[in-house]
N, C-alpha and C positions, 0 to 999 in steps of 0.2 A: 480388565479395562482394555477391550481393541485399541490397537494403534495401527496408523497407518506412514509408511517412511514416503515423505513427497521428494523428490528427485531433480535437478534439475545440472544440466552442462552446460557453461560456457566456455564461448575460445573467445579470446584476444587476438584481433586481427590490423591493419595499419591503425594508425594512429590510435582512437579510442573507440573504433569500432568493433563492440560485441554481440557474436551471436547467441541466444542461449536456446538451447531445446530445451523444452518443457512438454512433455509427450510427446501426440503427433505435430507440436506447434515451434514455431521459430521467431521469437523475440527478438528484434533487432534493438540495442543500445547502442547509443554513441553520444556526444557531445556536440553542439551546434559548431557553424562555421566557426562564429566569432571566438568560441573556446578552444578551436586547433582540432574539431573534430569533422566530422564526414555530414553529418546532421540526418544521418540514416534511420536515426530514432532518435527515442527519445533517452533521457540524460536516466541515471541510476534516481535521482531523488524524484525524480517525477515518477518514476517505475516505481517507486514504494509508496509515495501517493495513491498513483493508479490502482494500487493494490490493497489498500485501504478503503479507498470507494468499490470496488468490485467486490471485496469480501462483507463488503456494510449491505450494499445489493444486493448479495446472495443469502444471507443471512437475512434478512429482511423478507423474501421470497419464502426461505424456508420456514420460516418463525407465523408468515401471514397464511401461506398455507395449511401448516399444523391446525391452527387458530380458526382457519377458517374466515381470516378477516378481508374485508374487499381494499387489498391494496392494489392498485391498478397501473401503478408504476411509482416510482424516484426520481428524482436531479440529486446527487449528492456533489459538492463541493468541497474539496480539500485543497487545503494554501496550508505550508509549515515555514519559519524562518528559519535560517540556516547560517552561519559565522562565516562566510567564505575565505575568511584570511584563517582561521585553523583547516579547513579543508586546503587550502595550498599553501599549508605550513608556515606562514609569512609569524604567526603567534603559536604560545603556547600554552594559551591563557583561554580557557574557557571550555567549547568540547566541539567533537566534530557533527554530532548529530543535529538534529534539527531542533530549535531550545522550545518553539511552539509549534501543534500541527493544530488546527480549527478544520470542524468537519460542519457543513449548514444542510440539512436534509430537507428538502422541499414532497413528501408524499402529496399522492395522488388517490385518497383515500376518504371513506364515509368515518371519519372517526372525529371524538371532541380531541379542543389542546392537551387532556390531564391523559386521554388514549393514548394519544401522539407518543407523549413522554415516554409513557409506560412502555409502550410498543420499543420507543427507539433504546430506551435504556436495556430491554431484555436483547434486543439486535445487538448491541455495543458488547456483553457481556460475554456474548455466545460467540462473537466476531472473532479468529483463532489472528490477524494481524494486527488487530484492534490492541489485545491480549499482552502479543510480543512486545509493540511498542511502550506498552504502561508495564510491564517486567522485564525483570533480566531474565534472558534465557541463555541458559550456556552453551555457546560454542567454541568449540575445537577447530582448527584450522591445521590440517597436516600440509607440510610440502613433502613434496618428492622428487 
């Protein structure tokens, strides 16, 4: 079974502005004003949204290709609800993640609804953030 190790650096810079290289690329993260950030980007949960829709696209691309099928583009929409009083610790009662993520896919494609389904259910499956989010995957975090 290939595997491939994906990479990525960040630094923590004033407030909660982060930069992260991801190859030749540079992700800026941060917090809006009103949250005491720089608003240089966007927030960490939106960035895992973002990531969610871009990998449902890509997958979607790769899957209509393979296939051969005429998809002609996507809108993907993701909204998740989040407990913000466990995020800033205020409870300790519930969890910090996100309790729902809703994803709405609008294709741009010659297919029926029952296509549709099928198409987006084999996208979902194959989707490696899609994946993460519905399992645990174990990580380790070292300091140094």
């Amino acid at each position: 079974m290939p595997q491939k190790t994906v990479k990525v650096t960040a630094q923590l810079f004033e407030k909660y502005r982060i930069e992260v290289k991801a190859d030749n690329h540079v992700v800026k993260i941060d917090q809006p004003l009103a949250g005491g950030g720089t608003d240089t980007g966007p927030n960490p949960l939106s960035c895992q949204l973002s990531a969610l829709a871009g990998c449902i696209g890509t997958v979607a691309r790769i899957v209509a290709n393979r296939q051969k099928l005429p998809l002609r583009g996507m809108t993907i929409d993701v909204e998740g609800d989040i407990d913000t009083d466990y995020l800033l610790g205020r409870t300790k009662e519930g969890r910090a993640g996100f309790q729902t993520i809703r994803v709405r896919v609008n294709m741009d494609a010659d297919m029926t609804g029952e296509a549709r389904e099928k198409f987006i259910r084999e996208v979902d499956s194959r989707c490696p953030i899609s994946e993460n989010l519905l399992n645990a995957t174990r990580m380790e975090i070292v300091v140094e």
